[in-house]
C-alpha positions as CSV (number, residue, x, y, z in Angstrom):
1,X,0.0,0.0,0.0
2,X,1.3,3.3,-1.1
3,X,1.1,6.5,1.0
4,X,3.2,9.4,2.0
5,X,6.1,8.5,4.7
6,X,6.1,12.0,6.6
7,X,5.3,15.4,6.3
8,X,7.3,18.1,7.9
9,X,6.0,21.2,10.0
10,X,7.8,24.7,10.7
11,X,10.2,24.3,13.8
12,X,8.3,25.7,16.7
13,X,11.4,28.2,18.0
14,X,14.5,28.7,16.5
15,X,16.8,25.8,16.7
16,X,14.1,23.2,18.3
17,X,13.5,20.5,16.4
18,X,9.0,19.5,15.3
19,X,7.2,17.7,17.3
20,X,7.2,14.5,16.0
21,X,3.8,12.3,15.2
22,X,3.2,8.8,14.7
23,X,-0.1,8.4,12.8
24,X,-1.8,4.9,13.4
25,X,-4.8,4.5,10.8
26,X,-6.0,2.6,7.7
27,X,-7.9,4.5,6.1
28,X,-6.0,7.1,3.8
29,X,-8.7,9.9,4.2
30,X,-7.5,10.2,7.6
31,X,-3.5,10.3,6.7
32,X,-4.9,13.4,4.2
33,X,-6.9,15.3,7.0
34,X,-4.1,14.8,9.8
35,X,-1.8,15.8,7.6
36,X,-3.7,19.0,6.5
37,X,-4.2,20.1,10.2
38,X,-0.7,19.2,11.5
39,X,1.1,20.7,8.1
40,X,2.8,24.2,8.8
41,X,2.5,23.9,12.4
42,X,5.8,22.9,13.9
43,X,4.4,18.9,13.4
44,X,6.4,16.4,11.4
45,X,4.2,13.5,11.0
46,X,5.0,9.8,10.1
47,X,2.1,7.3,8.9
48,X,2.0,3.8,10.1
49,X,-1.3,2.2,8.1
50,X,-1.7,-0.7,10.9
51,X,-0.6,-1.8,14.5
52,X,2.6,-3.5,13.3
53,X,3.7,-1.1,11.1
54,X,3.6,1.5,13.8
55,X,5.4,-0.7,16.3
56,X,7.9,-1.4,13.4
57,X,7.9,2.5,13.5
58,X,8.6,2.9,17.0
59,X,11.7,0.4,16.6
60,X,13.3,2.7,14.5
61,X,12.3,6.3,15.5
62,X,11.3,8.2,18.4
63,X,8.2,10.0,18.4
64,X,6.2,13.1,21.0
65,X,2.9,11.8,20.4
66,X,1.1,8.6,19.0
67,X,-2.5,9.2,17.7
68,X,-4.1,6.1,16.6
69,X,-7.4,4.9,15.7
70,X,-8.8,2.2,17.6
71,X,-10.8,0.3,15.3
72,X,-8.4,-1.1,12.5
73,X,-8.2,-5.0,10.8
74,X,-5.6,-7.2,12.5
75,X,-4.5,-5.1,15.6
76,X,-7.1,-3.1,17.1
77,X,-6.2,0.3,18.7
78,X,-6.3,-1.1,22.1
79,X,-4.0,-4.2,21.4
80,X,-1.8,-1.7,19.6
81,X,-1.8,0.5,23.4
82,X,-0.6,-2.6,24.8
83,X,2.1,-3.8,22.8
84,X,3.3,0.0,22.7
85,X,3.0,0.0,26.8
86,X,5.6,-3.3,26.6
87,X,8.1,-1.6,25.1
88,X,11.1,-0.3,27.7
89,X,11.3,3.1,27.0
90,X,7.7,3.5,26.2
91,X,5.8,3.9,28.9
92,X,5.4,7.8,29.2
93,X,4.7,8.4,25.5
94,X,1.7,10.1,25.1
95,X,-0.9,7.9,22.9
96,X,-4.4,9.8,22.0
97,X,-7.0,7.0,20.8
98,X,-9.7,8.4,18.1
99,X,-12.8,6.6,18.2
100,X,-16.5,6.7,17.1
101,X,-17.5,5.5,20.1
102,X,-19.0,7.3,23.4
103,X,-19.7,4.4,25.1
104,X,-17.8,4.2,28.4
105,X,-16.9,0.3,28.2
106,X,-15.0,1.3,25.3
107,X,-13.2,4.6,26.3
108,X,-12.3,2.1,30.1
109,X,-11.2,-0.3,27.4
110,X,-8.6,1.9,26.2
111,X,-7.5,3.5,28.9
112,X,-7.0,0.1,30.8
113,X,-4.9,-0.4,27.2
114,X,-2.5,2.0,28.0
115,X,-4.4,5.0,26.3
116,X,-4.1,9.1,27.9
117,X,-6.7,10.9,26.0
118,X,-9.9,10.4,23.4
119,X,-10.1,11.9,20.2
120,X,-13.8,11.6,18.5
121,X,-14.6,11.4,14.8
122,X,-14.8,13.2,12.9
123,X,-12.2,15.3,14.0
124,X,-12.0,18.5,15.3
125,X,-9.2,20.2,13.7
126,X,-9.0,23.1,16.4
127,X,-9.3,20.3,19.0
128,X,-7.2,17.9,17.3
129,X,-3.9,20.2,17.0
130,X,-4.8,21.6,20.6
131,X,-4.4,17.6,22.0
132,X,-1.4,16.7,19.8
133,X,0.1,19.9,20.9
134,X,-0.1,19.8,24.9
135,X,1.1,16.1,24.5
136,X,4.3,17.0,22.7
137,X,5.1,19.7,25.3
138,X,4.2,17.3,28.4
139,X,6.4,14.8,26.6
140,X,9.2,17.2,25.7
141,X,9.0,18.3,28.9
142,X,9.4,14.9,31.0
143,X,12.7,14.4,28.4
144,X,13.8,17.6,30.0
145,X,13.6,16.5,33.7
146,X,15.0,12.6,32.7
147,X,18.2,14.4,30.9
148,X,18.6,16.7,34.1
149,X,18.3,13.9,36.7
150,X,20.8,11.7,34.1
151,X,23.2,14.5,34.2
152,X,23.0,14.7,38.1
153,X,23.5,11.0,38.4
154,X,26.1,11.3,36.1
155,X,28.2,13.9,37.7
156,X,27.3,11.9,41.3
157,X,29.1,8.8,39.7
158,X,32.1,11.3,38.7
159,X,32.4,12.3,42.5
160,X,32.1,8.9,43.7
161,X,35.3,7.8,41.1
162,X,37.4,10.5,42.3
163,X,37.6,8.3,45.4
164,X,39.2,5.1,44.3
165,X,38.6,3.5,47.6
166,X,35.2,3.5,47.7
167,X,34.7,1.2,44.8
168,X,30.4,0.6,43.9
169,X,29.4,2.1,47.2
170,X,26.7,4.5,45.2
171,X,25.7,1.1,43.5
172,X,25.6,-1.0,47.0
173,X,23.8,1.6,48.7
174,X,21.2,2.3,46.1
175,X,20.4,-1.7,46.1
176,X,20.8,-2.0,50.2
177,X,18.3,0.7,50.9
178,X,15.8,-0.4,48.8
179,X,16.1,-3.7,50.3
180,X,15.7,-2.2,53.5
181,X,13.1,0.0,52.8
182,X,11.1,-3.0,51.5
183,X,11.3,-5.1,54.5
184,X,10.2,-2.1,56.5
185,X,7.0,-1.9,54.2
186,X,7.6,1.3,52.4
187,X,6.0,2.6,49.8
188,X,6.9,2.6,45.9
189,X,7.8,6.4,45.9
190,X,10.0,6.3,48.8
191,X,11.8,3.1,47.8
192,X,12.7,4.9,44.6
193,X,13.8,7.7,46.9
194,X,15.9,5.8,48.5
195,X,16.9,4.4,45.4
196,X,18.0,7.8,44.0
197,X,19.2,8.6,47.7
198,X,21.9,5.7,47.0
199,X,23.5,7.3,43.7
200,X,23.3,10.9,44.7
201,X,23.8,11.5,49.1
202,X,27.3,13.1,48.1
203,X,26.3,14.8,45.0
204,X,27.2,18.1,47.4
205,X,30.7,17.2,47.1
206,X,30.8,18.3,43.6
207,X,31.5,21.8,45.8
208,X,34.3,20.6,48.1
209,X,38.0,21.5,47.1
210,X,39.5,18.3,45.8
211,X,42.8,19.2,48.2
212,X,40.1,18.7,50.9
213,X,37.8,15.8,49.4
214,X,41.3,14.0,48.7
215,X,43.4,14.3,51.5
216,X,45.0,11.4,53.1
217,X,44.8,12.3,56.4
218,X,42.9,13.5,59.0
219,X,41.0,16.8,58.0
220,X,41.4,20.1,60.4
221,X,38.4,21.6,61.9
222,X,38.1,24.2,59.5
223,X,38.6,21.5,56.8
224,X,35.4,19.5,58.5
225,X,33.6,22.3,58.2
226,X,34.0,23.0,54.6
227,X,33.7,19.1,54.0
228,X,30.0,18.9,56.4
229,X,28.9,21.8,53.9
230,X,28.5,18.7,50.8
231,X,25.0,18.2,52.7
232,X,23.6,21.3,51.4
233,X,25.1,21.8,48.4
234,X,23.8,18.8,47.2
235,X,20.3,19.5,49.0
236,X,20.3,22.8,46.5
237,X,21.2,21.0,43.6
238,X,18.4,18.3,43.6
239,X,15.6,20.7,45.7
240,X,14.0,22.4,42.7
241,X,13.4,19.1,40.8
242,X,9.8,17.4,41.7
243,X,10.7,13.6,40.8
244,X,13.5,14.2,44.0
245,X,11.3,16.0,46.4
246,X,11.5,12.6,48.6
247,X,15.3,12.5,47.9
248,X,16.1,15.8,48.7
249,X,15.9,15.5,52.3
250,X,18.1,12.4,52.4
251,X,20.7,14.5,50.7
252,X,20.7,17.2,53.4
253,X,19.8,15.0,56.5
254,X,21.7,11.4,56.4
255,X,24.4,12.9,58.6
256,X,21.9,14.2,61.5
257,X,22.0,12.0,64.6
258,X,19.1,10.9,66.7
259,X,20.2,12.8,69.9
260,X,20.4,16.1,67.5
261,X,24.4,16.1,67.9
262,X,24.5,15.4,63.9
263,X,24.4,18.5,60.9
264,X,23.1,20.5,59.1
265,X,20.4,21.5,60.8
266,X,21.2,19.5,64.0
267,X,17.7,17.8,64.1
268,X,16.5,15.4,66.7
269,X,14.5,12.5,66.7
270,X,11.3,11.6,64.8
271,X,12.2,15.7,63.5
272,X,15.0,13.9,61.0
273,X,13.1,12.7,58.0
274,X,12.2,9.0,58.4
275,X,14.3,8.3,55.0
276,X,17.3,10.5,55.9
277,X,17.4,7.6,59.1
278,X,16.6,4.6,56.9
279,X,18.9,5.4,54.5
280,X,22.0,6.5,57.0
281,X,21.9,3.3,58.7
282,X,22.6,1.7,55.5
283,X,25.1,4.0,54.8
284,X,27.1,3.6,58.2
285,X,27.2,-0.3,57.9
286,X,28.5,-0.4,54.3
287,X,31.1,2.0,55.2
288,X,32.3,0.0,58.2
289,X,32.3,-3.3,56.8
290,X,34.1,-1.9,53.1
291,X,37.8,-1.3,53.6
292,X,38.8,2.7,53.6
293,X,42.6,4.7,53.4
294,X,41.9,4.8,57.4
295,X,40.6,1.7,58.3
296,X,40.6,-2.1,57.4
297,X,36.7,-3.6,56.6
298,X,34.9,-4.3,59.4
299,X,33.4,-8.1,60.1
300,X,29.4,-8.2,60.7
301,X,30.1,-8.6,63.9
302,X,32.3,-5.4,64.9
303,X,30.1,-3.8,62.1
304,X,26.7,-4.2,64.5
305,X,28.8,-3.6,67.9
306,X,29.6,-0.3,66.3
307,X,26.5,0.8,64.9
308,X,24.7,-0.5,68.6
309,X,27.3,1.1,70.3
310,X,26.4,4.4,68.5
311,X,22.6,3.7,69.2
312,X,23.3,3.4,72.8
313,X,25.2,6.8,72.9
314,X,21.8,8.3,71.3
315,X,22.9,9.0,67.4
316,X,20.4,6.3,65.6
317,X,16.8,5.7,66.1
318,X,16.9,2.5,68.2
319,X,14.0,1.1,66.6
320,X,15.6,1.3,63.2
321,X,18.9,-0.1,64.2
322,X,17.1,-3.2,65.6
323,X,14.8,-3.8,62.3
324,X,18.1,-3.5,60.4
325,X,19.5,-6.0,62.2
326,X,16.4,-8.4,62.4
327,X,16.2,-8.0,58.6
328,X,19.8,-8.7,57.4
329,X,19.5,-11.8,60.1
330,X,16.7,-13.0,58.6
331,X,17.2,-12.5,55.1
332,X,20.7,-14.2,53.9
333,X,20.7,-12.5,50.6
334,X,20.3,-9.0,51.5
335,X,23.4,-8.0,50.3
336,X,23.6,-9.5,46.8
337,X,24.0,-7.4,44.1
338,X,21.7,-6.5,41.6
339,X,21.6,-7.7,38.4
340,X,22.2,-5.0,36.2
341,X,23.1,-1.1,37.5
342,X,20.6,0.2,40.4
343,X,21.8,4.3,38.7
344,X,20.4,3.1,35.2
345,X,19.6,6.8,35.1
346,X,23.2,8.3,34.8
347,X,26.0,5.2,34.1
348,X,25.4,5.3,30.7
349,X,26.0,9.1,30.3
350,X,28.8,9.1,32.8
351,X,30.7,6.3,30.8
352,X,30.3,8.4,28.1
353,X,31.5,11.5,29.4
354,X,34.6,9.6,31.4
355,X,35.5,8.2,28.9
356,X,35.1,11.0,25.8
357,X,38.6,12.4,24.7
């Protein structure tokens, strides 16, 4: 079947590329009247003329917007939703479903499918480029905040190799405090917190003089107090981005101590966010039992005497030090790695950018 393979739109600002539209229909009147209301305005559409062409279109391209019919031969609109929704990578791309139908069994149908918004026939050109157009942006816009978080997980992976010594403790931690935070019965967002909390706790020291964050030996006490500041210069960094408003406060707070002896802020108690505790427990015990320039590793055993030892002097929350312990006692894999990196967000880019010339 013959019919046109795009049709490109004016560039909505200078330099920015068109939003790009995948067109899922089989019936060529539509491809003409899309492309007619699209044309000229900052659209560059590509036609697909059934469900597996536009899945063989999505293999090969990236696309802002899908807008597909949902009644077509073969692969209906909503098993088309699916097989998109599959697909890694895929599952914040905006799909808008055009259908006949008002009936809500249908429009549940498609949503349950994997569709965001309803398009009726015939179409509405005003509302038709009004839809495809607040998609694009939402889309364009969540590509924004992924490449800013990549480039912060990126640069948190560049502190962590300055240090040599500390090996895949970003990595360890990440996959640890999850754990953790599982077997304490947290919820998704704050595992993923804790997830993010893993790669990015010493983001801050991105701001600390390397003849500081490097020294060999023991730092002076104005050196400590330059070095304590990596709290809230990485709190700064992250603070304005939404997806790490549950991260944030890890950043700034996994060095407070329960008896409010700790910084920044010297909170105390339950006043130290419940993740900024979670997570520095897990932080503490990988550090004592992984071998430092000032120290050799720790066994389990000296590991929890210490970390007990500092619960009975009043820095951790006593009732988080015992559930760590009860769940690394009864849970023998606990410590395994994952299988593939926990900071898929930034190792790719940082491997890129350590190793360009």
């Amino acid at each position: 079947m013959d019919f046109p393979a795009s049709v490109a739109g004016a560039p909505l600002l200078s330099g920015e590329p068109p939003f790009r539209v995948l067109l899922v229909d089989d019936e060529p009147l539509q491809w003409t009247l899309v492309q007619e209301i699209l044309s000229g305005s900052g659209f560059e559409l590509e036609i697909a003329a059934d469900g597996l062409q536009g899945l063989a279109c999505l293999g090969r391209s990236d696309f802002d917007v899908i807008l597909t019919d949902r009644r077509m031969p073969g692969m209906d609109g909503d098993e088309f939703c699916r097989q998109v929704r599959r697909q890694p990578g895929l599952a914040m791309l905006p799909i808008l479903m055009v259908t006949g139908s008002t009936a809500s069994s249908d429009l549940l149908a498609g949503l349950s499918a994997g569709a965001d918004d309803f398009l009726g026939k015939p179409y509405n050109p005003v509302e038709l480029l009004a839809r495809v157009r607040v998609a694009a942006q939402r889309k364009r816009a969540m590509d924004q905040l992924d490449n800013t978080e990549s480039t912060l997980f990126a640069l948190a992976r560049m502190v962590e190799a300055k240090d040599e010594n500390t090996g895949d403790h970003c990595s360890r931690l990440a996959h640890k405090a999850v754990g953790f935070g599982l077997a304490l019965g947290l919820p998704s967002p704050e595992l993923q917190a804790l997830r993010r909390g893993g790669v990015l706790h010493d983001i801050g020291k991105l701001g600390i003089p390397d003849h500081i964050l490097l020294k060999p030996g023991a730092l002076t006490d104005e050196e400590w107090a330059v070095m304590r500041q990596h709290t809230t210069i990485g709190y700064h960094l992250v603070s304005k981005l939404r997806s790490l408003r549950l991260t944030a406060p890890i950043i700034r707070h996994h060095h407070e101590r329960w008896d409010g002896s700790g910084y920044p802020d010297g909170l105390a108690g339950e006043a130290i966010p419940l993740l900024a505790r979670v997570f520095q427990i897990v932080d503490i015990h990988d550090a004592l039992t992984f071998e430092r320039p000032y120290k050799p590793a720790f066994s389990e055993a000296q590991a929890r005497a210490i970390l007990e030892e500092e619960r009975d002097r009043g820095w951790r929350d006593p009732a988080l030090v015992r559930a760590f312990f009860d769940w690394i006692g009864r849970d023998p894999g606990w410590a395994d790695p994952p299988a593939s990196p926990t900071d898929d967000l930034g190792v790719q880019l940082y491997a890129s950018l350590s190793s360009a010339d």
